[in-house]
VOPAGU-2260 file (C-alpha; in pm, 1 decimal, decimal comma):
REM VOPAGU-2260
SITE   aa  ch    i         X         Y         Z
SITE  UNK   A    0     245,5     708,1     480,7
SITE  UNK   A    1      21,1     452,8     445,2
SITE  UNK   A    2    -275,0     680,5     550,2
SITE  UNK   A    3    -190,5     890,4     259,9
SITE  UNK   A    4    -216,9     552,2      55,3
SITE  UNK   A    5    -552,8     500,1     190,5
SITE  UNK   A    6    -664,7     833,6      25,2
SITE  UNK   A    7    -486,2     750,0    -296,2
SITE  UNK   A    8    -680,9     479,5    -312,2
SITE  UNK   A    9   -1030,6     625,5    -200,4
SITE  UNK   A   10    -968,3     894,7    -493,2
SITE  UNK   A   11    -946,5     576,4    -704,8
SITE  UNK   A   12   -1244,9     423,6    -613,0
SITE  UNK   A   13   -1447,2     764,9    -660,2
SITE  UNK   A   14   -1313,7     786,0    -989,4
SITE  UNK   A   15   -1342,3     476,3   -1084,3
SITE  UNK   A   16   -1752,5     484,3    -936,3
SITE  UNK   A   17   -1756,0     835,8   -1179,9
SITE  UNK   A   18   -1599,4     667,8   -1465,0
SITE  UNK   A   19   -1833,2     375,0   -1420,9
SITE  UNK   A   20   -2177,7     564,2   -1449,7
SITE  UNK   A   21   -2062,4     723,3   -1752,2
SITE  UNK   A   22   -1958,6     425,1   -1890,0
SITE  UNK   A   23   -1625,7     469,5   -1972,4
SITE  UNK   A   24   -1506,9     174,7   -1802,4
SITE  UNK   A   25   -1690,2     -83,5   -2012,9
SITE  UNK   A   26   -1440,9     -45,6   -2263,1
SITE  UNK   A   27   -1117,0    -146,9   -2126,3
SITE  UNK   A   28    -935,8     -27,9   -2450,6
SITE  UNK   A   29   -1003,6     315,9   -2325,9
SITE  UNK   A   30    -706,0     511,0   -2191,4
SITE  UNK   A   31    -921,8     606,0   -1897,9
SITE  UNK   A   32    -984,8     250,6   -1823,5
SITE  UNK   A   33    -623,1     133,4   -1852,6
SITE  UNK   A   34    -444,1     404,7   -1657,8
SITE  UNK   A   35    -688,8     361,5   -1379,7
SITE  UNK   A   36    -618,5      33,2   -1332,4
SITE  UNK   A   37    -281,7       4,6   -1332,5
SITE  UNK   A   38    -325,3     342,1   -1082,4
SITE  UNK   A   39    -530,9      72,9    -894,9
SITE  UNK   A   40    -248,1    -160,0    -878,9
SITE  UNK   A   41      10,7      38,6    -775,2
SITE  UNK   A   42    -151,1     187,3    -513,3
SITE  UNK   A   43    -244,4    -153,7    -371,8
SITE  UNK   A   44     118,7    -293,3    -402,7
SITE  UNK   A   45     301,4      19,4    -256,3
SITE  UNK   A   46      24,1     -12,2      54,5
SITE  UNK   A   47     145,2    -363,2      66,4
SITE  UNK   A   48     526,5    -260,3      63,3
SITE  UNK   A   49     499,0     -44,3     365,0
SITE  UNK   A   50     296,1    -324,0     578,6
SITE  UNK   A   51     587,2    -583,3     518,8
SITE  UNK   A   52     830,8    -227,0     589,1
SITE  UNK   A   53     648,5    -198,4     914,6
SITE  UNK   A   54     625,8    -578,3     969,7
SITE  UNK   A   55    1035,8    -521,7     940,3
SITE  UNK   A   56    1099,6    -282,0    1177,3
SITE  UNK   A   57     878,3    -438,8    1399,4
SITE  UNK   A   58    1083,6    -753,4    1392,4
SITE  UNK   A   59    1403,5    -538,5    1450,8
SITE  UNK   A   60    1261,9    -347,7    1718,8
SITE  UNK   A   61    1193,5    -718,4    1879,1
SITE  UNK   A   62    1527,0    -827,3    1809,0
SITE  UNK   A   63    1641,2    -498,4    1975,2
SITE  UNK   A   64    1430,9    -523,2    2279,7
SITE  UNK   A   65    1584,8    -897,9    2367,5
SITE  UNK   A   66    1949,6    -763,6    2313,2
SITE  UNK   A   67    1908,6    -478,5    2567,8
SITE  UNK   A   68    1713,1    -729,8    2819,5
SITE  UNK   A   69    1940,0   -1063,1    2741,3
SITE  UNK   A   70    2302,0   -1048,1    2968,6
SITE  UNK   A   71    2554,3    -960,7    2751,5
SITE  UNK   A   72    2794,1   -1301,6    2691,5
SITE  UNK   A   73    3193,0   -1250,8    2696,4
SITE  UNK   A   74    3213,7    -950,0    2977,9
């Protein structure tokens, strides 16, 4: 998933680059302008969701690993 983030946000930075040599995005009042950044945004805190998700399961699949290896207590 994130890879398909990436591209979201590649396709943001080329429009943003075309919107920028026309000069649409010197006037932030523009539609244009606002919807691509908060396009911008989002992308960038949905990429940053999934690193803490896979952060997560990397943690669990630690936590997993040391109860399969540990000897269980109480048998």
């Amino acid at each position: 998933m994130v890879r398909r983030i990436d591209e979201l946000q590649a396709a943001i930075a080329e429009e943003k680059a075309r919107l920028a040599s026309s000069g649409v995005l010197s006037d932030p009042s523009r539609t244009e302008s606002r919807l691509l950044k908060l396009m911008d945004e989002l992308a960038f805190v949905v990429k940053g969701q999934f690193t803490e998700i896979g952060k997560l399961k990397g943690r669990v699949r630690e936590l997993e690993n040391a109860a399969k290896t540990s000897p269980s207590k109480g048998k």
